[in-house]
C-alpha positions in Angstrom: -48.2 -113.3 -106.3 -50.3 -110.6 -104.8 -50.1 -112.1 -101.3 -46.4 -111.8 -101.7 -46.6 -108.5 -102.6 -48.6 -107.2 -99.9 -45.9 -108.7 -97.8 -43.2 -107.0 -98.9 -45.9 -103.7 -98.8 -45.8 -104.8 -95.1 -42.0 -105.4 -94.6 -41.6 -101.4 -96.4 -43.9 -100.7 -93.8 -46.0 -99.1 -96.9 -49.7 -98.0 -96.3 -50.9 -100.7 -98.6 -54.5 -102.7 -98.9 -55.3 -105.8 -100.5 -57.8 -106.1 -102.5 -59.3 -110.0 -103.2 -62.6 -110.8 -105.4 -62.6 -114.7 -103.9 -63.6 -114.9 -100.3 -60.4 -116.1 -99.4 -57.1 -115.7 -100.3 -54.9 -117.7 -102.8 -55.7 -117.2 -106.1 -55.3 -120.2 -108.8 -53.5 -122.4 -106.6 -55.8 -122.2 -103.7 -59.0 -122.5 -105.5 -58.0 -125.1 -108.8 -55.8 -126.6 -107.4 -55.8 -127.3 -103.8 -53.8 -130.9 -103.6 -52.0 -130.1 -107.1 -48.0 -129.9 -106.7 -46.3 -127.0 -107.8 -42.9 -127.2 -108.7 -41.8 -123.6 -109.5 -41.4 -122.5 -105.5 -37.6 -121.4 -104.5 -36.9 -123.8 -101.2 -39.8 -125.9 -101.7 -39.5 -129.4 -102.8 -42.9 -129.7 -104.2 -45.9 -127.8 -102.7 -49.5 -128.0 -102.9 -52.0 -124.9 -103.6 -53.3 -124.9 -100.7 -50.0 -125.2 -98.6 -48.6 -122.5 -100.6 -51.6 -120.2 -99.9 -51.0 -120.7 -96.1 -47.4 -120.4 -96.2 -48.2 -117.0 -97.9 -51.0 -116.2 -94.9 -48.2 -116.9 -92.6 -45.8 -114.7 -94.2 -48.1 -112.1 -94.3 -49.1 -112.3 -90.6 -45.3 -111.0 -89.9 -45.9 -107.4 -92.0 -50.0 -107.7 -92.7 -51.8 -105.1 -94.9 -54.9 -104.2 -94.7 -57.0 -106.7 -96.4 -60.2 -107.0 -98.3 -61.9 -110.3 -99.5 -65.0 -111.0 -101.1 -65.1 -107.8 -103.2 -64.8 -107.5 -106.9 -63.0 -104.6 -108.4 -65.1 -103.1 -111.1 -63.5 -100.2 -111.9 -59.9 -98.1 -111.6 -59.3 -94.4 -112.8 -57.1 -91.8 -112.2 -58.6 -88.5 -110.8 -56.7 -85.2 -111.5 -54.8 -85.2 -108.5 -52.6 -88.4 -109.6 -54.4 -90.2 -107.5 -56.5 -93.0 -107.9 -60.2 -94.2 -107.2 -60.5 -97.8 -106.7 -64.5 -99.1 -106.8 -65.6 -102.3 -106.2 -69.1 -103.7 -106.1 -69.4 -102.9 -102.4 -67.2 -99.9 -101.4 -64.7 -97.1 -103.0 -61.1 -96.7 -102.3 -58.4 -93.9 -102.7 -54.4 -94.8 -103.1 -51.4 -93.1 -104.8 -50.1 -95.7 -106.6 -51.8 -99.6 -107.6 -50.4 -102.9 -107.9 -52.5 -105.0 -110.4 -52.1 -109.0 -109.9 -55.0 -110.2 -111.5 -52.9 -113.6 -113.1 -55.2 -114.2 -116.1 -58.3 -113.3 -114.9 -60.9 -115.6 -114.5 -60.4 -119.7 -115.7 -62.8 -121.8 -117.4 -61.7 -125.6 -117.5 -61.9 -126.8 -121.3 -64.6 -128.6 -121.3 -64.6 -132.7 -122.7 -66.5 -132.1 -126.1 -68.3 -135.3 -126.3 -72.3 -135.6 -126.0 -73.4 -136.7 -122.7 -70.2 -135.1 -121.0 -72.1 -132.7 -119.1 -74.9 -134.4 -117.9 -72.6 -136.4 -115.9 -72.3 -135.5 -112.4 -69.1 -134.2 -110.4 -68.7 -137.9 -109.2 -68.2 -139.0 -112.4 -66.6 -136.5 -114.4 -64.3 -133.4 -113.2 -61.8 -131.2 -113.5 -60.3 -130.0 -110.5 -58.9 -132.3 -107.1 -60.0 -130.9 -104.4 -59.1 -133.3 -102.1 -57.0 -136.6 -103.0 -59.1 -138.8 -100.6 -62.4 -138.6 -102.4 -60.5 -140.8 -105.0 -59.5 -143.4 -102.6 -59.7 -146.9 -103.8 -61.5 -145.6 -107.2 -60.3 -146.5 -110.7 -59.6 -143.2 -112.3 -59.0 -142.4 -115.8 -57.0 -138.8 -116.8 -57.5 -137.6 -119.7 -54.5 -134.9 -120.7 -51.2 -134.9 -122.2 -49.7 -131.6 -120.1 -48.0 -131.2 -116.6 -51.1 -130.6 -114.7 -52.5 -134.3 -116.1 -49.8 -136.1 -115.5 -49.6 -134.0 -112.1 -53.1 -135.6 -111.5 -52.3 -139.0 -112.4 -49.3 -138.8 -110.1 -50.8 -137.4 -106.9 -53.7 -140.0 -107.4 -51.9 -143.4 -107.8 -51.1 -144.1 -104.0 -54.4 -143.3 -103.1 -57.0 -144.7 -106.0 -57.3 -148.3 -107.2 -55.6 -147.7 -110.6 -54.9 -144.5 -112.7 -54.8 -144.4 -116.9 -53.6 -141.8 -118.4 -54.8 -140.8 -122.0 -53.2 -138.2 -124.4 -54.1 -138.5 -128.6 -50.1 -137.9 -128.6 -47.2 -140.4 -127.9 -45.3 -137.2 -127.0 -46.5 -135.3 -123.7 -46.2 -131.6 -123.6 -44.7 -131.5 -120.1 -41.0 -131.0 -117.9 -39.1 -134.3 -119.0 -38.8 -135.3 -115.2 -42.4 -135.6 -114.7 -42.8 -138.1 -118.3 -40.0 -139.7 -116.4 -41.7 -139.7 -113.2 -45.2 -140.6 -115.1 -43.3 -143.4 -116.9 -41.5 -144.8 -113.2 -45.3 -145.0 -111.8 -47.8 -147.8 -111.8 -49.7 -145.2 -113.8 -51.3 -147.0 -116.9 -50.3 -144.8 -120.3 -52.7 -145.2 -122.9 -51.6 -143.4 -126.2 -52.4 -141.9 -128.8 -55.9 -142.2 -128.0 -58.6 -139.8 -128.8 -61.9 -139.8 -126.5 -65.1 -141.0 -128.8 -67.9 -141.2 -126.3 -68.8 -141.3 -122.5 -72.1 -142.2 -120.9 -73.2 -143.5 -117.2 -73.6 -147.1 -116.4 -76.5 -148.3 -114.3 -74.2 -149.0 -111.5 -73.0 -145.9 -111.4 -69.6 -146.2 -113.1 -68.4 -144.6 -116.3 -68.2 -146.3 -120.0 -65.4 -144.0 -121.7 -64.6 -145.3 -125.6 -61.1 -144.3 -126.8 -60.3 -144.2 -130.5 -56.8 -144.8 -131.1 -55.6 -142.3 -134.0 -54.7 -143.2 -137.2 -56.7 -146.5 -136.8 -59.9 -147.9 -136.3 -59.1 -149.5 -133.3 -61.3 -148.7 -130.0 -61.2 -149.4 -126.6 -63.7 -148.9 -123.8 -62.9 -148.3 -120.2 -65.5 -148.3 -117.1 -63.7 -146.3 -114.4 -65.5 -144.8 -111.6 -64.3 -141.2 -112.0 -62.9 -139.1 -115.2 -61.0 -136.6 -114.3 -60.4 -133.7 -117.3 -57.0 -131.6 -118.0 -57.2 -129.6 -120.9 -55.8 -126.6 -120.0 -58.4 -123.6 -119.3 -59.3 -120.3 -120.9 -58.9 -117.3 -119.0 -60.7 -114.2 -119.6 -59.7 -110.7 -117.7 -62.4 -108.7 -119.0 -62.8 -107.1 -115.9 -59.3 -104.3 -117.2 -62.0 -103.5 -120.4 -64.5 -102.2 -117.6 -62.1 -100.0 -115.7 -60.8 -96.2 -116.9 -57.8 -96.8 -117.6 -55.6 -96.8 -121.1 -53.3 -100.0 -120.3 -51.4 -100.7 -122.9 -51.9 -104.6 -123.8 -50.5 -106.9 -126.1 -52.0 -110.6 -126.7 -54.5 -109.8 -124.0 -51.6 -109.8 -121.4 -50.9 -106.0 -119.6 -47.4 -104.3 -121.3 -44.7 -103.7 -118.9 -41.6 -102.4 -118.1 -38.5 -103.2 -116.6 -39.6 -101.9 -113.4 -43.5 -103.2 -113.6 -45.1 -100.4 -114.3 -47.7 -100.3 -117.0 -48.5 -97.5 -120.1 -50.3 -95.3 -117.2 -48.1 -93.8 -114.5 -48.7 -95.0 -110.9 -49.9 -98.1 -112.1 -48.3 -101.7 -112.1 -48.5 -104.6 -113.1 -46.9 -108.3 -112.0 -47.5 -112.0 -112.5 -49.4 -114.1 -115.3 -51.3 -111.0 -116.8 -48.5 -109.1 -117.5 -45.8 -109.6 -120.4 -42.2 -108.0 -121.4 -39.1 -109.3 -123.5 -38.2 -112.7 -122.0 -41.5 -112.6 -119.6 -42.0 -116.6 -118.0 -45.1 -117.0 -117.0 -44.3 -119.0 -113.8 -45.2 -118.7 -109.8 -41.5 -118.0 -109.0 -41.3 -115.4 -111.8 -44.7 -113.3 -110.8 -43.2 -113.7 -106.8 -39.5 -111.7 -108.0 -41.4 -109.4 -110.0 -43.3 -108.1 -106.9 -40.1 -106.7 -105.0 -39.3 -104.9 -108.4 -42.7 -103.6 -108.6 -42.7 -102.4 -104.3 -39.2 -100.7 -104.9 -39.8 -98.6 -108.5 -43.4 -97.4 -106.7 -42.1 -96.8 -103.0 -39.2 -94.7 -104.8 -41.5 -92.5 -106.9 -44.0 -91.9 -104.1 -41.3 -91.5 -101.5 -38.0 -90.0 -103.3 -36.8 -89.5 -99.9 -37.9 -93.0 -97.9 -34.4 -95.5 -97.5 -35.6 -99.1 -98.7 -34.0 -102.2 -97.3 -32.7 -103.7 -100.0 -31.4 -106.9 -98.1 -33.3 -109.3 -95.7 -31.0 -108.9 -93.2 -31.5 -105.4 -92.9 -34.9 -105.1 -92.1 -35.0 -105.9 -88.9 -38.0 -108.6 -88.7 -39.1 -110.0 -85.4 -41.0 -113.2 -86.3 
């Protein structure tokens, strides 16, 4: 969502710089979830993280900002000129106006609450697919009863042995046409079962007892890999360090109708932000980014004409 907004910075031909903590650009998609489909993208039929992150590179190339990676922000305030300072842990900036597009903040993978869960290695147990292939002719067991699991067991059973799925619910909490999807597939369903312990096997496989619920009925597995998708915790606790009196509610930034937050000059798009009817979805954050462009191009430059249609801007790819 930042990415798209530095773009439309660039088509505005705005003075703008982008300003990334990760040493590349991306965000979410990019770094959790390289190979993962995402389904919310206008005119894409399906697109993985890491597709969409270069798509968005390539957009930007057309109108590019000025852009900073590797640099954390540690702190925003407003001086008394209306202006802004902007310090990060290895330089200090000066703009009129910021764009915040922090998503959540930083992610945390719920961890699998069982003893001996983390002494496995990444071989055995993970969260995150970075790359499909490393599961290749593997028996794979996913445990998670929410899009992004049944995501995993999907994108994994052409390329791994076999794939179970385990949820403690008969019901998933996921879009209807990926349970119908999951339910088409050669993808093993194992419900409701609850995970009771997990340990390593001498040769190197995984011993995983399910309890089913309601019953005292187990089963034990022996895949090769486990993979983990129970949603994350995100924590922005970097807006507590910074000087300025943002208006929150639920953790998430308060906006208006035009994206700006409680302190003038300042706005705020994507997952970290929230407003009567707010979705948090990619395609959501990426039409809240021209809103956000217009309202704070108009009120730095009363004067400047905006191109409010694509085929007005004259663009030379």
């Amino acid at each position: 969502v930042g990415m798209f907004a530095a773009f439309y910075c660039g088509l505005h031909e705005l003075n703008a710089q982008l300003i990334e903590a990760l040493p590349t650009l991306g965000g979410q998609p990019a770094a959790l979830y390289p190979e993962k489909q995402i389904w919310d993208v206008a005119g894409k039929a399906g697109v993985t993280g890491r597709q969409l992150a270069a798509d968005l590179a390539a957009q930007m190339a057309i109108a590019p900002v000025d852009t900073v990676v590797g640099q954390m922000v540690t702190n925003v305030q407003k001086d008394p000129d209306g202006c802004f300072t902007i310090t990060t842990d290895q330089a200090t900036y000066r703009a009129k106006a910021v764009l915040v597009a922090l998503g959540k903040g930083a992610f945390t993978p719920r961890p699998l609450a069982l003893p001996g869960a983390a002494e496995l290695d990444d071989q055995q147990l993970s969260y995150f697919v970075t790359q499909k292939a490393d599961f290749a002719g593997q028996d794979v067991v996913v445990l998670g009863g929410g899009d992004s699991a049944i995501d995993m067991a999907l994108m994994l059973e052409p390329v791994a042995k076999s794939v179970k799925l385990v949820h403690r619910r008969d019901q998933f909490r996921a879009l209807p046409k990926m349970v119908s999807d999951l339910q088409a597939s050669a993808v093993e369903i194992l419900t409701p079962y609850l995970p009771k312990a997990i340990s390593s096997q001498a040769d190197g496989k995984v011993s995983l007892t399910l309890k089913k619920m309601k019953s005292e009925e187990e089963l034990t597995l022996t895949p090769d890999r486990v993979l983990v998708n129970y949603g994350f915790t995100s924590n922005n606790a970097a807006l507590k360090d910074w000087q300025l009196d943002l208006a929150s509610e639920h953790h998430l930034i308060q906006v208006d109708s035009t994206m700006q937050t409680s302190v003038a000059g300042v706005y705020a798009i994507g997952d970290g932000v929230t407003y009567p009817g707010k979705v948090a979805l990619i395609a959501n954050g990426f039409g809240e980014a021209p809103v956000a462009v217009t309202a704070l191009a108009k009120a730095l430059y009363p004067d400047k004409r905006l191109a409010m249609h694509s085929s007005s801007m004259k663009i030379k790819a």
